[in-house]
N, C-alpha and C positions, 0 to 999 in steps of 0.2 A: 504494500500500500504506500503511496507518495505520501511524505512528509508535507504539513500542513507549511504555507510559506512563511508564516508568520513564526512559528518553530525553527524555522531555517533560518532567516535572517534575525533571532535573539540568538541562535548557537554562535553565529557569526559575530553577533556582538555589534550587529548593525542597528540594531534596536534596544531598544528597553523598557520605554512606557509598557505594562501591560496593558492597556488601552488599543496602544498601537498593533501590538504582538496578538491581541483578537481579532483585531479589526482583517488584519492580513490573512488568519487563519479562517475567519468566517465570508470574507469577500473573496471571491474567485477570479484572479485574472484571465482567465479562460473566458469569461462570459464578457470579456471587455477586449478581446482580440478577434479578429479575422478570421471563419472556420479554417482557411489558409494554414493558420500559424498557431492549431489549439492546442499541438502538441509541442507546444515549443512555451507556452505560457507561463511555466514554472521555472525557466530557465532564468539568471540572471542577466539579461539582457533586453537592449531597447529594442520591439518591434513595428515596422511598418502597421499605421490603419490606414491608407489612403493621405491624398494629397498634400503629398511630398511631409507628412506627419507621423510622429513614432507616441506610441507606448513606453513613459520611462522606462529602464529596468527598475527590478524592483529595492535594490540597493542602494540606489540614488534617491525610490520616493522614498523609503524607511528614513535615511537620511533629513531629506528634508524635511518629512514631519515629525522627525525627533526634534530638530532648531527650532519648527515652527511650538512645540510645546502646548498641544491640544488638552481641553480638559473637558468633561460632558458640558455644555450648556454653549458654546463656542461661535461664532458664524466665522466662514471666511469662505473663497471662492476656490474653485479648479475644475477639470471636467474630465468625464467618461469613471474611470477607474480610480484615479481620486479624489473626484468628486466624492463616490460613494464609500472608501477608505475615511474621507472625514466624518461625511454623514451618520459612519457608524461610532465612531469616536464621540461625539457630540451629542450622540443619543437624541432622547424625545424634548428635553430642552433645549436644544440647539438646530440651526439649520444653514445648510448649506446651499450655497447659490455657485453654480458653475457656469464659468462664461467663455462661449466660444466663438470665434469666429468666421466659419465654416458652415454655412448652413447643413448641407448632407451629415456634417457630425455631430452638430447638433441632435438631427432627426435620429442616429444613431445612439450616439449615449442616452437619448432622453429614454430609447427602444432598455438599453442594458439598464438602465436604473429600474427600470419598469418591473425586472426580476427581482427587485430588492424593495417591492411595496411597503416594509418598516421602517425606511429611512425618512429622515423629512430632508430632501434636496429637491432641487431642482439643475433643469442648464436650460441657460437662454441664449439666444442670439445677441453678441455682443451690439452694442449701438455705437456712437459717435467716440463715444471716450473710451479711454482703455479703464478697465475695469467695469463697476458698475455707478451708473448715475445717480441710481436709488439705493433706499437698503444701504444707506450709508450711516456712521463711521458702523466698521466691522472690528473686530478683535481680531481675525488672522484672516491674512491672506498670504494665497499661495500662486505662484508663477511657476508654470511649467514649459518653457519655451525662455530661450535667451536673449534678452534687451543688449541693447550698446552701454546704458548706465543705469542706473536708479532714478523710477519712474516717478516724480515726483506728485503725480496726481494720483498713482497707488498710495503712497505715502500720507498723503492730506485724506483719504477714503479709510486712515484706520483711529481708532480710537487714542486715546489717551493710554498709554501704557499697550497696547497692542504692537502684534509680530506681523514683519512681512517677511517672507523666503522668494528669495528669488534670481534667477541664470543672470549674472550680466557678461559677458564674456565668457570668459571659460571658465568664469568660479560661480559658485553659491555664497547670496550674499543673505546673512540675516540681518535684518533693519527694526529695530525697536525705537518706538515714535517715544520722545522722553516729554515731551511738553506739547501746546499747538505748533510750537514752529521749528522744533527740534528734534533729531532723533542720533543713533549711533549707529554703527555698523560693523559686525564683524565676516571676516572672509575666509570663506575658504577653497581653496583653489584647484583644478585638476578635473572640471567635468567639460563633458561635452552635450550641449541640447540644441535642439531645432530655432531656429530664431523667431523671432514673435514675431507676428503681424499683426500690424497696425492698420 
């Protein structure tokens, strides 16, 4: 029988939250991949869904929702397969908004969420601005697709004392807002993601 992934990436040491390390074990990357590539789901590695767009590996998302520091009650955004990794994190008090901009993946993930009727998320089509217009400030947000720099209007969309994670280059950067017009950042360096569209 295949090792649950969320068991796999705590042996690894990639994770810790038990929160996390459920959420991996009860969410299926399989049902968020291309019949294509089902058998390849559990593998650490970024896969193709369509236009010119990947499925993190799963090492990198453990990763980054370790920095991002989820706790039940939470909102922040992402979409397909972490969208619903958060949603389960955050439970019935919290909810998750996934924004994409892709309509076809859109219609897609909204299809894979659909397997997972106990979450409260959603994914919409992004609009004008990067992020979300509404349904603002959020407590975490998450970027999964690499920027040139730190998105400053991600940045003003989060709370007082709120997480953003997120590619600017080759690193992962975690950004905590310290005041309205302040925040810090720490880096870390050595990944590779898809670039964002704007």
């Amino acid at each position: 029988m295949e090792d649950k992934l969320g068991n796999k990436l705590a042996d690894q040491n990639t994770i810790r939250n038990p929160l996390l390390i459920q959420a991996f074990n009860k969410i299926d990357r399989r049902e968020f991949v291309p019949v294509l590539f089902g058998d390849q789901a559990h593998i650490d590695a970024p896969l193709p869904i369509g236009y010119d767009q990947t499925i993190s590996q799963p090492s990198t998302v453990g990763f980054m929702l370790e920095l991002l520091d989820l706790q039940e009650g939470h909102v922040g955004s992402g979409s397909g397969w972490t969208t619903a990794l958060l949603a389960d994190i955050v439970g019935a008090n919290g909810f998750v908004i996934g924004v994409e901009i892709i309509t076809s993946l859109v219609e897609k993930a909204r299809s894979n969420l659909d397997k997972y009727p106990q979450l409260s998320a959603e994914i919409r089509l992004a609009g004008d601005e990067i992020g979300l217009e509404d349904d603002v400030p959020c407590d975490r947000i998450l970027v999964s697709a690499a920027a040139d720099n730190i998105e400053q209007e991600l940045v003003d969309q989060l709370k007082v004392g709120g997480k953003l994670v997120m590619p600017v280059g080759g690193s992962i950067f975690l950004i905590e807002k310290t005041d309205e017009q302040g925040y810090q950042t720490d880096e870390y360096p050595g990944f590779v993601f898809v670039p964002l569209i704007k």
